[in-house]
C-alpha positions in Angstrom: 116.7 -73.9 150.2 115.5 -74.2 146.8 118.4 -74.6 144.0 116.1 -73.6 141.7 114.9 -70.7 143.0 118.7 -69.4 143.0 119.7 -70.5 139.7 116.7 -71.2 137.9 116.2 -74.5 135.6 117.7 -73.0 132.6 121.1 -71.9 134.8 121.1 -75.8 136.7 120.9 -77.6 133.5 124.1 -74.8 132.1 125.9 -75.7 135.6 125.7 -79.3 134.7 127.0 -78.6 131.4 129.7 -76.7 132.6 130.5 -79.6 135.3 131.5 -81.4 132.3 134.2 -79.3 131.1 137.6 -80.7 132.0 138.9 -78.3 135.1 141.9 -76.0 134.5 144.9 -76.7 135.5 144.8 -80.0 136.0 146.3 -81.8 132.9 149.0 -83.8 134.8 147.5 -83.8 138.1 148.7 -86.8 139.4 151.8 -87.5 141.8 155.2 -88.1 140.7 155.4 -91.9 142.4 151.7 -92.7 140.2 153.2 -94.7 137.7 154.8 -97.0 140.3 151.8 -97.5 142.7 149.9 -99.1 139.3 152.6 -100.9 138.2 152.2 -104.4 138.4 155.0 -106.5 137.5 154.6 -109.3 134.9 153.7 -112.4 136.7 152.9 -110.6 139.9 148.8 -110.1 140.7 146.9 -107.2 141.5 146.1 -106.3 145.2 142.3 -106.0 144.5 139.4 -107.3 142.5 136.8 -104.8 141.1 133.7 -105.5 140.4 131.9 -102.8 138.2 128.5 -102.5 136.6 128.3 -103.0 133.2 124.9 -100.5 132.8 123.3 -101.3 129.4 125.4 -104.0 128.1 124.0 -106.1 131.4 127.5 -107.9 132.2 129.6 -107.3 135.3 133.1 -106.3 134.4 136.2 -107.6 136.6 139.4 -105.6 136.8 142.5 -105.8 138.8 143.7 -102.9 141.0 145.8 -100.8 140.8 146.5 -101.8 137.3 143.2 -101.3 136.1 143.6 -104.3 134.0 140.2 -105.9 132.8 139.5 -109.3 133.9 137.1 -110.8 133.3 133.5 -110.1 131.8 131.0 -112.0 133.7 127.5 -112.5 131.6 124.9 -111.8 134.1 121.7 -110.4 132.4 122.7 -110.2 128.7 123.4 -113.2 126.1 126.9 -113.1 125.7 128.6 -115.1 122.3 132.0 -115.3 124.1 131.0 -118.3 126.2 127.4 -119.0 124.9 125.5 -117.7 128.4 121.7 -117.4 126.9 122.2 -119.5 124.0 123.6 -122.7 125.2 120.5 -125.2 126.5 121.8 -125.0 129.9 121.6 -121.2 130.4 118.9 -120.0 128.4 116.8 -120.8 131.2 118.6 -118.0 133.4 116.7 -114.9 131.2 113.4 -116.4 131.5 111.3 -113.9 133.0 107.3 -113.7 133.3 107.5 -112.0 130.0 109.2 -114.5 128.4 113.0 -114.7 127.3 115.0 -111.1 127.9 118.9 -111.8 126.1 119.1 -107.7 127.6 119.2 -105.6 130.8 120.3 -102.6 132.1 122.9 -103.7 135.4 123.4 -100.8 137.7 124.5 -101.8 141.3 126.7 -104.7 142.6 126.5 -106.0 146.3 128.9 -108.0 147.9 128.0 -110.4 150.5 128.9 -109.7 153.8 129.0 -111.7 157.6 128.9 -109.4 160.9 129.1 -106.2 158.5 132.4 -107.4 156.4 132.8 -108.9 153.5 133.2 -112.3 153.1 134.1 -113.1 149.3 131.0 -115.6 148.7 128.7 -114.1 146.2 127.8 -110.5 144.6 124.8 -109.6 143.8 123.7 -107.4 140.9 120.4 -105.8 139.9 118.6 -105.3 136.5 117.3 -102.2 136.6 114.8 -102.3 133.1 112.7 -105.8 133.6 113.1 -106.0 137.7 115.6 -108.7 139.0 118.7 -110.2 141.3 121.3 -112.2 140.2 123.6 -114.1 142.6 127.1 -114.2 141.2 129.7 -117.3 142.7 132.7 -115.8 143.5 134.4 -119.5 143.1 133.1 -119.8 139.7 132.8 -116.1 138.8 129.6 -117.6 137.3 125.4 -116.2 137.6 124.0 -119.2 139.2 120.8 -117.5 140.5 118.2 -114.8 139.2 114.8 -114.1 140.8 112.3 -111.7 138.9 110.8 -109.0 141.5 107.1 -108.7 140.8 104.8 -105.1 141.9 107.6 -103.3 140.6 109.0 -101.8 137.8 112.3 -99.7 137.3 114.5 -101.9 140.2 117.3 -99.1 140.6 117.6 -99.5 144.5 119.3 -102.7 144.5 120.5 -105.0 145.7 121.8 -103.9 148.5 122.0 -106.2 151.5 121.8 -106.5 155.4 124.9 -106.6 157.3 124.7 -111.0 157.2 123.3 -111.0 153.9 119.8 -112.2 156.0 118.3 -109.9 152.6 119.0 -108.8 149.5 116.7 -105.3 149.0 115.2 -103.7 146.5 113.5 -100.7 145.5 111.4 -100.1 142.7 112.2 -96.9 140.5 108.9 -96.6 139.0 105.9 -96.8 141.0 103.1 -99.0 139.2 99.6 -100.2 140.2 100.6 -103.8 142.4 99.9 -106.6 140.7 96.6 -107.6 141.9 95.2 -104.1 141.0 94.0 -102.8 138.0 96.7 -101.9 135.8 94.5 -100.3 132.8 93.8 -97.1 134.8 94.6 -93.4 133.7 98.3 -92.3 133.9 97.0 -88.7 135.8 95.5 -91.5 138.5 99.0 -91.8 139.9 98.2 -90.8 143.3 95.3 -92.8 143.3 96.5 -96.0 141.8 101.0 -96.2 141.6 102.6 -97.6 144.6 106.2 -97.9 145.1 107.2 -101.4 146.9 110.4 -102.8 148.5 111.2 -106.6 147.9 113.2 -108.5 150.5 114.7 -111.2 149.1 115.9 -113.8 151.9 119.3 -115.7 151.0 120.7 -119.1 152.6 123.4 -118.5 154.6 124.8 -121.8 153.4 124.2 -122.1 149.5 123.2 -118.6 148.5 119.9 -119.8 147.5 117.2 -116.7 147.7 113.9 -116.9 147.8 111.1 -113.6 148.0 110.5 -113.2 151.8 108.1 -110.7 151.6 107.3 -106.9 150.5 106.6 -103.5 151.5 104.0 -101.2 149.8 105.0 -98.0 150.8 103.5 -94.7 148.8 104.0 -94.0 145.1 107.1 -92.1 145.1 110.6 -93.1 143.5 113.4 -95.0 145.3 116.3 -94.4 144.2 119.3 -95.7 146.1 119.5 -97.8 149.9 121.7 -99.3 152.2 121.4 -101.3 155.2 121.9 -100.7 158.8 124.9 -101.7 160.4 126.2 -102.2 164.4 123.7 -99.9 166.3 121.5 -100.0 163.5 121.4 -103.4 162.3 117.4 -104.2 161.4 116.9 -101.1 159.9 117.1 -100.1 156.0 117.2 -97.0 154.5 116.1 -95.6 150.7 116.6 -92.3 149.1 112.9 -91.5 147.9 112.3 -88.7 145.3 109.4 -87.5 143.4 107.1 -86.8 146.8 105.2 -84.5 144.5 104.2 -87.6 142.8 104.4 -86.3 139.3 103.9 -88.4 136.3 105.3 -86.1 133.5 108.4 -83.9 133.0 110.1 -84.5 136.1 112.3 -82.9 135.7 110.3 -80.0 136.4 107.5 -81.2 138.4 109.7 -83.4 140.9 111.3 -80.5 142.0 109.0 -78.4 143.2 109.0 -79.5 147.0 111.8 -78.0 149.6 112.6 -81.7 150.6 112.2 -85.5 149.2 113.0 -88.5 151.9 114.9 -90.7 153.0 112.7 -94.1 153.8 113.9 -95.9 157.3 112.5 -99.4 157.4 112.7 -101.5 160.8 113.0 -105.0 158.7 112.7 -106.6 162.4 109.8 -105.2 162.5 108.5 -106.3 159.4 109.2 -109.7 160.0 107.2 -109.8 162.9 104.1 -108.9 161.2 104.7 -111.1 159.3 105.3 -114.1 161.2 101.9 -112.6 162.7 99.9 -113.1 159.5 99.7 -109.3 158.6 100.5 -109.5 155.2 98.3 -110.1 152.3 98.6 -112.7 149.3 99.0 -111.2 146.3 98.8 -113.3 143.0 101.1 -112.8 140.5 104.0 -114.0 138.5 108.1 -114.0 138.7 110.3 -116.0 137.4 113.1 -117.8 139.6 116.1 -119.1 138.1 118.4 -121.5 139.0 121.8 -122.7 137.7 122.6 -126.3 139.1 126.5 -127.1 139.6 126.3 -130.8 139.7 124.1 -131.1 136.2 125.4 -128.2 134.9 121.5 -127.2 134.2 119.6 -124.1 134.6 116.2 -124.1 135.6 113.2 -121.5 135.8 110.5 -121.7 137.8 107.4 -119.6 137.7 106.3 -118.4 140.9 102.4 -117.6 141.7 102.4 -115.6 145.2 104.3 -112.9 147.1 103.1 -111.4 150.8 103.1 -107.9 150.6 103.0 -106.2 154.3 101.5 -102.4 153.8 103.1 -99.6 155.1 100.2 -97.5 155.4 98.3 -99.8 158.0 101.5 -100.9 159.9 102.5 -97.4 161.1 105.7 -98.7 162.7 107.9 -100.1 160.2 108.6 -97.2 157.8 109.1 -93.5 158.5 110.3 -90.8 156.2 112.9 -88.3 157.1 113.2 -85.3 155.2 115.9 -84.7 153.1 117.2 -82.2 150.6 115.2 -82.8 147.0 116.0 -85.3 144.7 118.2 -87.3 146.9 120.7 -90.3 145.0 122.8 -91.9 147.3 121.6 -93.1 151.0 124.6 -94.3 152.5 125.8 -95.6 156.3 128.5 -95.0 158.1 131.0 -97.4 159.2 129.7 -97.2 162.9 125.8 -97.7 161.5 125.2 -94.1 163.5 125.4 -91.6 160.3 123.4 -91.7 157.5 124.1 -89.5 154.6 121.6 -88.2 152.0 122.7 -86.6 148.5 120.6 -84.4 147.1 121.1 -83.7 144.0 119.8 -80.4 143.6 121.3 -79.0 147.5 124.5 -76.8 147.8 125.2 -79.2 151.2 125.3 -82.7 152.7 122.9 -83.6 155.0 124.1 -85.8 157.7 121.2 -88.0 159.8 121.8 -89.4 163.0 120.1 -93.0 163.8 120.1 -92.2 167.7 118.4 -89.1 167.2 115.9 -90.7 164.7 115.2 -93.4 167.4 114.6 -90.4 170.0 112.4 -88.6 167.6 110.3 -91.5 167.2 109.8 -92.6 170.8 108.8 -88.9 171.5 107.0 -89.0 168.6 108.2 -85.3 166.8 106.2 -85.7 163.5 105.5 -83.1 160.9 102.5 -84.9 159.8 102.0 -87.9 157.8 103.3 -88.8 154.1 99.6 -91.3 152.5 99.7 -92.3 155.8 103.6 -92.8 156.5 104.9 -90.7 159.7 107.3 -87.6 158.8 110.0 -87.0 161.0 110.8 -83.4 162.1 114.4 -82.6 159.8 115.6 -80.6 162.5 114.8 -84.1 165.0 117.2 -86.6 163.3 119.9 -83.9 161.3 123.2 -84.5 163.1 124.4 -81.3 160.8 125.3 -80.6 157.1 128.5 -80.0 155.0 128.2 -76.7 154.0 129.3 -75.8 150.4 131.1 -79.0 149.5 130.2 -78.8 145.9 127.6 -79.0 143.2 125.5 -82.3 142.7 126.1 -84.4 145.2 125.7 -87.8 144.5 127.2 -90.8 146.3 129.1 -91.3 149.6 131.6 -93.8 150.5 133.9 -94.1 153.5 137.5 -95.4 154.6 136.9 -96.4 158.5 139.2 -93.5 159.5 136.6 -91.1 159.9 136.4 -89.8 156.9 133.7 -89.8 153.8 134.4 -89.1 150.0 131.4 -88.1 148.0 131.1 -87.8 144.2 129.8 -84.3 142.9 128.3 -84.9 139.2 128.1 -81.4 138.5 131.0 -80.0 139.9 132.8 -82.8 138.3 135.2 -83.8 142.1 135.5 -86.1 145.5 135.3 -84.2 148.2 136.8 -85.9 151.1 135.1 -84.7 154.6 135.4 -85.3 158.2 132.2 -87.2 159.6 132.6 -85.8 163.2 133.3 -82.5 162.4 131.5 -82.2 158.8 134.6 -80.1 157.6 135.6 -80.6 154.3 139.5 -81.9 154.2 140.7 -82.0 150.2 138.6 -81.8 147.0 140.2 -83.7 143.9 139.3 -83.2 140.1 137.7 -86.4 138.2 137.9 -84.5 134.4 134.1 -84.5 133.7 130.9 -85.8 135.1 131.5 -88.4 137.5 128.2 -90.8 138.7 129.1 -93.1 141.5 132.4 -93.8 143.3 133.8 -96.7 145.6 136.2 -97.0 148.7 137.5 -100.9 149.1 135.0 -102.1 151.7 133.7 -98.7 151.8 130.2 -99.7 152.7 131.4 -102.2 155.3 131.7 -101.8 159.1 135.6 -101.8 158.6 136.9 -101.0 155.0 139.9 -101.9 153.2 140.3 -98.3 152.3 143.3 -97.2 150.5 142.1 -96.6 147.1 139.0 -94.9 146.1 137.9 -95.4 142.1 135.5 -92.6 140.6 133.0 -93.8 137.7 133.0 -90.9 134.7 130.0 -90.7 132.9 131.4 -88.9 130.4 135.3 -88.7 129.5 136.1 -86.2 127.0 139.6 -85.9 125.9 141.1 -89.0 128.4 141.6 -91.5 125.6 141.8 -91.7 121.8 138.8 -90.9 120.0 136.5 -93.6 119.3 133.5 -92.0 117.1 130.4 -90.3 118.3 130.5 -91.8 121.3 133.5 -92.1 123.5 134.7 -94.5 126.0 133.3 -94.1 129.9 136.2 -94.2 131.9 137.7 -95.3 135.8 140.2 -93.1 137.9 141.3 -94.4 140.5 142.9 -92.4 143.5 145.0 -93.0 146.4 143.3 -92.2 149.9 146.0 -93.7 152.3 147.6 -90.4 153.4 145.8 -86.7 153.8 145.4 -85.8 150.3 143.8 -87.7 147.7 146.4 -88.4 144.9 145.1 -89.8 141.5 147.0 -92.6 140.0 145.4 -93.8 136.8 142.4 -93.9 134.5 141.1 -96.6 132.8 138.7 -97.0 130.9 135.2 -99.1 131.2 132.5 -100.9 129.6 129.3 -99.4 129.5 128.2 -96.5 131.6 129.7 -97.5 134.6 127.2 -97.0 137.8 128.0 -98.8 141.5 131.1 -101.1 142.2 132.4 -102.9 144.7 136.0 -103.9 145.6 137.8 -106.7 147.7 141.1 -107.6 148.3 142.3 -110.2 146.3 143.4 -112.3 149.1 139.9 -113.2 150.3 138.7 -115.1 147.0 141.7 -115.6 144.2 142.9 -119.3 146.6 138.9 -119.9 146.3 138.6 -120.5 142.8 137.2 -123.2 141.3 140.3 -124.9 139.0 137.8 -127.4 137.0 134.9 -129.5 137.4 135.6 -133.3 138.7 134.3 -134.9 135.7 132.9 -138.0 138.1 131.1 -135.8 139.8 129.3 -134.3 136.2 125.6 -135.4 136.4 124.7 -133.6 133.4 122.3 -135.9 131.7 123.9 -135.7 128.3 127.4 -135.9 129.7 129.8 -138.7 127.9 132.3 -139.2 130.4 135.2 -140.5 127.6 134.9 -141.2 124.0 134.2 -144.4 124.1 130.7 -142.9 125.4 130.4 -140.7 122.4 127.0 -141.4 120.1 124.9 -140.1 118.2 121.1 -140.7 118.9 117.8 -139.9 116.8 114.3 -139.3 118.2 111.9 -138.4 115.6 113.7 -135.2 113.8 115.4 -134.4 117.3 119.2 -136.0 117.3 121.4 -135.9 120.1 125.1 -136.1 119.6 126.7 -137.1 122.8 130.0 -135.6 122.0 134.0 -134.8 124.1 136.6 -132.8 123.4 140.1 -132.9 124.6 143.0 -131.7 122.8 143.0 -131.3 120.0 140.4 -133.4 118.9 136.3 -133.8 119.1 134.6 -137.5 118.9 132.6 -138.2 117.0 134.5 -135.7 114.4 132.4 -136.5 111.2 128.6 -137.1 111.4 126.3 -138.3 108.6 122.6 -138.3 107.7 121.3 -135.2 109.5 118.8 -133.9 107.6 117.5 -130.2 106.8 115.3 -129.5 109.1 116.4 -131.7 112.3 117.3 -130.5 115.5 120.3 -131.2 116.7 121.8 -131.0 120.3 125.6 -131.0 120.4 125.8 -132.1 124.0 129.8 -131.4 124.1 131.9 -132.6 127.2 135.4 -131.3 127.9 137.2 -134.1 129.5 140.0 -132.2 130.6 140.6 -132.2 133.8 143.3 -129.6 134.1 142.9 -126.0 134.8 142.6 -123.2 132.3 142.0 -125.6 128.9 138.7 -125.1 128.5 137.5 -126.0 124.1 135.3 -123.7 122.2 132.3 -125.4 119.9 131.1 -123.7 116.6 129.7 -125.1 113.2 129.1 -123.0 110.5 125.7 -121.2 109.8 124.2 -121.4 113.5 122.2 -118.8 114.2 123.4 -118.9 117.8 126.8 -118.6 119.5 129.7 -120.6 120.2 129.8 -123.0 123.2 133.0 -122.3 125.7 133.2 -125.6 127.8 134.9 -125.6 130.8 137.2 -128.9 132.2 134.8 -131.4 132.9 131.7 -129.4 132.2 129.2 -130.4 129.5 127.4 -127.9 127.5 125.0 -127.8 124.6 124.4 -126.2 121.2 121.4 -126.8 119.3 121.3 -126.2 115.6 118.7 -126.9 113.1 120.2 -126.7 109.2 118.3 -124.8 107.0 119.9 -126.6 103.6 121.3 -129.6 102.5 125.8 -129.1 102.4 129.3 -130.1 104.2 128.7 -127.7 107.5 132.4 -127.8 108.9 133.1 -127.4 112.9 135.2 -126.5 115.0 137.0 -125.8 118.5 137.0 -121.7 118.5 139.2 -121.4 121.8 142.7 -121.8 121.5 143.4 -125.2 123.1 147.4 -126.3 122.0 149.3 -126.2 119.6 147.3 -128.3 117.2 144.1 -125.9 118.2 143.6 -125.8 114.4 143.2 -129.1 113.5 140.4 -129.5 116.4 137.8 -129.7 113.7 135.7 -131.9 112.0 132.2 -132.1 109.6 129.0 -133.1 109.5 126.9 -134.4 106.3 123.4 -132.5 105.6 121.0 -134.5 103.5 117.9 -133.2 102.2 114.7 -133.9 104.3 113.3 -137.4 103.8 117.1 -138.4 102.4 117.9 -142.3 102.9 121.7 -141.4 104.1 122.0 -143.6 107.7 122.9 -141.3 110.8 126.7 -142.5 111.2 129.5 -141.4 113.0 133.1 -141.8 113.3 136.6 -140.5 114.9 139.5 -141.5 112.7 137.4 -143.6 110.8 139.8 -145.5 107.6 138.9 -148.9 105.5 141.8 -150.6 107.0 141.2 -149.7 110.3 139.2 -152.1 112.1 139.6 -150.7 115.6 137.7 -147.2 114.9 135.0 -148.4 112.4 132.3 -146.5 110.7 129.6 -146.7 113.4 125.8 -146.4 113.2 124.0 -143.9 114.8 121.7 -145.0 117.4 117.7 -144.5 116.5 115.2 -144.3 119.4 
């Protein structure tokens, strides 16, 4: 049934204005006890870590539950001045990209890695959605030490969700594109022609993390929006929300709404990997980028790839088949069992409910409604287990609490609506105050969640918080799912415009962490290992200041004879080896960021003075007590000055032990 044919555009784009409006009633709609299930006593921790998507500031944000304390911001795709990711020497190589250095992305979806369909607190995973790409996160570090660019695609929304032993991380592209060994420069109105949509596998060590680009998928030009993998009985398989099937180019929001149904994709990865192990794929030359951050130097790397092996849909007939679903699906999301699959269409007045046995029947008897450019269609009516009728308006995203049950987030009608997955009964509907995007149960995309407390993501939060200009703050609410009724506890609010998250208890990961790097075990190769190590070197009009810092002091602390125009490398090295004392680096006038250095790390800051002056610096984290005295200064000469490079640390006439000392010229 068409939406649009009952309500007409005009009337859906008033019922999603009116989904915004706060619901009556509801003002102090939460449960007496709510203030003591989110308390969390001072020097007591949080039960849970959650992990939310930052959206256009391209971080990952970190906060406790229940308290909905934040964390931690971890920089992922974005430079980030706080700790210097993108403008230190050792992470700038982390946003190269085939198009050169990107400080910004747009970070939509978080995956955590899983073994046997649980989670297992290794990694997470997070997508940038504007210039394609994965990031690994270390869940020991809470550090990005892996991105790999995603070439034939553009628009990588569907991502990065993984299989059920993190054998891939997937992706699918939003925007379908000529491949890259095709003809880009073609007419816009040649989409059917020319655009292709592809999925990426990317294949991840099950020891170190370490991904590499497997292979891809061509599959037709249509829009994938959101996946999720098979799990138990349908482990192998993948499965992507596709809309756009009219393959329009302009105004979509008209002209990708005109068909009854869009799809949902089902991919047999096993059998993808056996045509390719079989040599079916072809080479196709391009360029990604693939970006490594090394532990034990403390060094980021990029390398640019030259080849990916792209398998086509179209000529292998039996690794991808659509099933119909109601238009303009978002979420795509598997049951606990790996037997249900749920589709969200945005623009249906129900839920439809897939079921992979029947899709398996289906295709063995082979009950097609045609072909899609050459991709079988599934008969609905062969692989629909049933649909929840009148749940709500806008369905969007589905989660589950491995009692049965499924929540799903309804943008328009601004509510979770938890329902039974047996029966497809709806069981309680609670209120989120305005438009709410995605949700998350704890584990709730695992074979056996955590459950317990469900957090909805607003996009918009009208009236929730104190005013903060044009545009206010996005906003959390987190509910309580461990009885019948959904009870809501708390809102908090969030950076960015919150999208996907992911949640795990605290117990798996918080005795994991890592405490401070062994400072033996440093092989940066500018690391000074104690002060009697520090220097200062010159090559040319390059000089390297081989610099520690401990509290509360940096050596050398007063530098001579740089001269305008030289670059200089503070290589600084924290030789602390205690946990939580990590020093700050600044001097004045950088056009960069301030280094945060971490105990036993070494990290660098390069500066090149523009004019000739006293340029004081400085530690900019507090460190002890005597934090501000960690400073010192550095001389700037004019260029071709006869001032020697020297250096010093407590450096008096009478004091023979720390002398003046000469900088060393190579």
């Amino acid at each position: 049934m068409k939406i649009i044919q009952l309500f007409g555009i005009s009337a859906f784009a008033s019922l999603a204005f009116l989904g915004s409006c706060k619901p009556k009633g509801t003002e102090t709609a939460v449960s007496g006890d709510a203030a003591e299930k989110v308390y969390v006593a001072p020097g007591k921790y949080d039960e849970v870590y959650n992990f939310v998507s930052g959206g256009f500031n391209g971080q990952m944000n970190v906060y406790g539950l229940p308290s909905g304390r934040l964390l931690k911001v971890v920089p992922i795709f974005s430079v980030n001045p706080e700790n210097g990711y993108g403008y230190s020497e050792e992470t700038k190589p982390m946003l190269e990209t085939s198009h050169g250095f990107i400080p910004w992305d747009d970070q939509h979806h978080l995956e955590l890695s899983q073994t046997n369909g649980e989670q297992d607190g290794r990694w997470i995973f997070a997508n940038a959605n504007n210039t394609p790409r994965v990031a690994r996160v270390n869940l020991k570090t809470f550090r990005t030490e892996e991105i790999i660019e995603l070439p034939n695609s553009a628009g990588n929304h569907s991502s990065p969700f993984i299989t059920e032993n993190t054998e891939y991380v997937v992706a699918g592209t939003r925007f379908a594109v000529p491949t890259d060994d095709m003809n880009g420069d073609v007419p816009i109105n040649s989409f059917k022609e020319n655009f292709k949509g592809v999925i990426s596998f990317i294949g991840v060590n099950k020891e170190t993390g370490d991904m590499n680009l497997s292979f891809q998928i061509e599959a037709p030009g249509v829009n994938f929006d959101l996946s999720h993998a098979g799990k138990g009985k349908s482990h192998g398989w993948f499965f992507f929300s596709c809309y756009n099937s009219e393959q329009a180019n302009s105004l979509l929001e008209v002209n990708a709404s005109q068909n009854d149904k869009d799809f949902i994709m089902a991919v047999n990865w096993k059998k993808a990997e056996e045509y390719l192990k079989a040599g079916k794929g072809r080479k196709v030359k391009t360029q990604y980028a693939h970006n490594k951050f090394d532990e034990k130097t403390q060094t980021a790397t990029s390398k640019m790839e030259q080849e990916v092996t792209v398998l086509s849909a179209k000529e292998l007939k039996d690794i991808c088949y659509f099933m119909p679903t109601p238009k303009s699906p978002h979420g795509c999301d598997v049951d606990p069992t790996g037997e249900y699959i749920v589709g969200s269409g945005k623009l249906a007045a129900l839920i439809p409910v897939h079921s992979f046995s029947k899709m398996l029947k289906a295709i063995e008897n082979k009950e097609f409604a045609g072909e899609y450019d050459g991709i079988p269609i599934l008969k609905y009516e062969s692989t629909l287990y049933g649909e929840v009728q009148k749940p709500g308006l806008g369905p969007l995203h589905t989660e589950f609490d491995g009692k049965g049950n499924a929540y799903t987030s309804f943008f328009v009608s601004s509510e979770v609506v938890k329902w039974d997955i047996k029966t497809l009964k709806v069981l309680d509907r609670q209120p989120t105050f305005y438009s709410v995007g995605h949700l998350m149960v704890v584990g709730g995309d695992t074979k056996k969640p955590y459950g317990k407390y469900l957090v909805a993501y607003n996009k918009i939060t009208k009236d929730r918080f104190l005013p903060t200009g044009p545009e206010l703050t996005q906003s959390a609410q987190l509910y309580d799912i461990s009885g019948d009724k959904m009870k809501l506890l708390l809102d908090f609010p969030t950076f960015g415009e919150p999208h996907y998250a992911q949640a795990v208890p605290a117990s798996l990961i918080k005795d994991q962490q890592v405490k401070f790097y062994n400072i033996a075990d440093n092989k940066h190769p500018y690391a000074t290992k104690g002060e009697a190590e520090s220097k200062v070197v010159r090559q040319g009009n390059k000089v390297h200041v081989y610099m520690t810092s401990i509290r509360s002091h940096f050596a050398p602390d007063n530098i001579e004879g740089i001269k305008v125009g030289d670059e200089v490398y503070f290589h600084v090295t924290n030789l602390e080896q205690d946990w939580d004392v990590p020093h700050g680096f600044a001097i004045k006038g950088n056009q960069n960021a301030e280094l945060l250095i971490m105990p036993g790390e070494t990290s660098t800051l390069k500066w090149v003075p523009k004019k000739p002056g006293m340029w004081p610096m400085y530690c900019t984290d507090f460190c002890s007590a005597l934090h501000q005295e960690m400073q010192g200064y550095v001389r700037v000469s004019p260029a071709g000055s006869n001032v020697p490079l020297t250096y010093s640390l407590n450096n008096k006439a009478d004091n023979a032990k720390s002398p003046v000392k000469t900088a060393v010229t190579k």
